[in-house]
N, C-alpha and C positions, 0 to 999 in steps of 0.2 A: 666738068666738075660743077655739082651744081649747089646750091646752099639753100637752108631749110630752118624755120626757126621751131623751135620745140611745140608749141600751141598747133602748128600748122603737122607738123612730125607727128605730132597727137591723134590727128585725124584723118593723116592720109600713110601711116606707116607700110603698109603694105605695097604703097602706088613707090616707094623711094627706095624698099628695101628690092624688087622688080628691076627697077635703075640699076643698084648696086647688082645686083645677079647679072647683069646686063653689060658688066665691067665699067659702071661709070664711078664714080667717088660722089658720096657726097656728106657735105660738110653743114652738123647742125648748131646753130645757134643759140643763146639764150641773151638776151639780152646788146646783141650785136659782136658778142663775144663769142668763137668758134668754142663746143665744148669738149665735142665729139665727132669721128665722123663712120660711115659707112662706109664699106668698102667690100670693091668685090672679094669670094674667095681666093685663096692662094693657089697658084698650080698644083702644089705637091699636095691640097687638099683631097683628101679622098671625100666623092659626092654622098657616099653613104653615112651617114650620121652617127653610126656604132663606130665607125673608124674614125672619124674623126676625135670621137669622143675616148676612146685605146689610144692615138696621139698623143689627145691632151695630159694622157693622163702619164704618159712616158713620157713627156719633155717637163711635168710637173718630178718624176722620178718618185710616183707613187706607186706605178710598175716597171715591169723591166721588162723591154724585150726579150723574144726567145735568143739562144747563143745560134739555132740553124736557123733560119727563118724559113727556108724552102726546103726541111728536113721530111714534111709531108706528116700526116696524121699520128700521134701516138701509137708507143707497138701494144697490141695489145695483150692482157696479160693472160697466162697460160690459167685456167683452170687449177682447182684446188683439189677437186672432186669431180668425179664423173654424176651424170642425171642418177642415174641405179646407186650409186652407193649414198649421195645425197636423200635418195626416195626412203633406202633402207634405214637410214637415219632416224628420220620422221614419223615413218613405221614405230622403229624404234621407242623416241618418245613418247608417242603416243598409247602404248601398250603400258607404258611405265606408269601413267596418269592413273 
């Protein structure tokens, strides 16, 4: 664990936040006083930043997880119209103009 005061966090952010990826903790300062600290990611963090961010966003209960999770891709949905009767459509309006 290592400790860090803000002015110094200031200018070497990158060189502590490397640390923390690195699984170390570290703890920053203001004033002699702990304010904040760094820390590595969580295991169950997923490294992809979109999923992290769908996490966050379902343990805030701003979404909801799916009810199948490994239900596999939406079905998709059946056509309304065939190409040919959609074309004769168009046809259609267009004649009307």
């Amino acid at each position: 664990m290592r400790t860090v005061g803000l002015k110094i966090l200031n200018s070497k952010l990158s060189e502590y936040v490397r640390l923390a990826a690195s699984g170390e903790t570290v703890l920053v300062t203001d004033r002699d006083r702990v304010v904040a600290e760094i820390v590595p990611p969580r295991q169950e963090r997923s490294p992809m930043l979109a999923d992290a961010l769908l996490a966050e966003e379902v343990r805030r209960g701003r979404l909801t997880p799916p009810a199948l999770a490994n239900a596999g891709p939406p079905p998709t949905p059946a056509p309304v119209a065939t190409f040919d009767e959609l074309m004769a459509e168009l046809d259609q309006d267009r004649t009307d103009r």
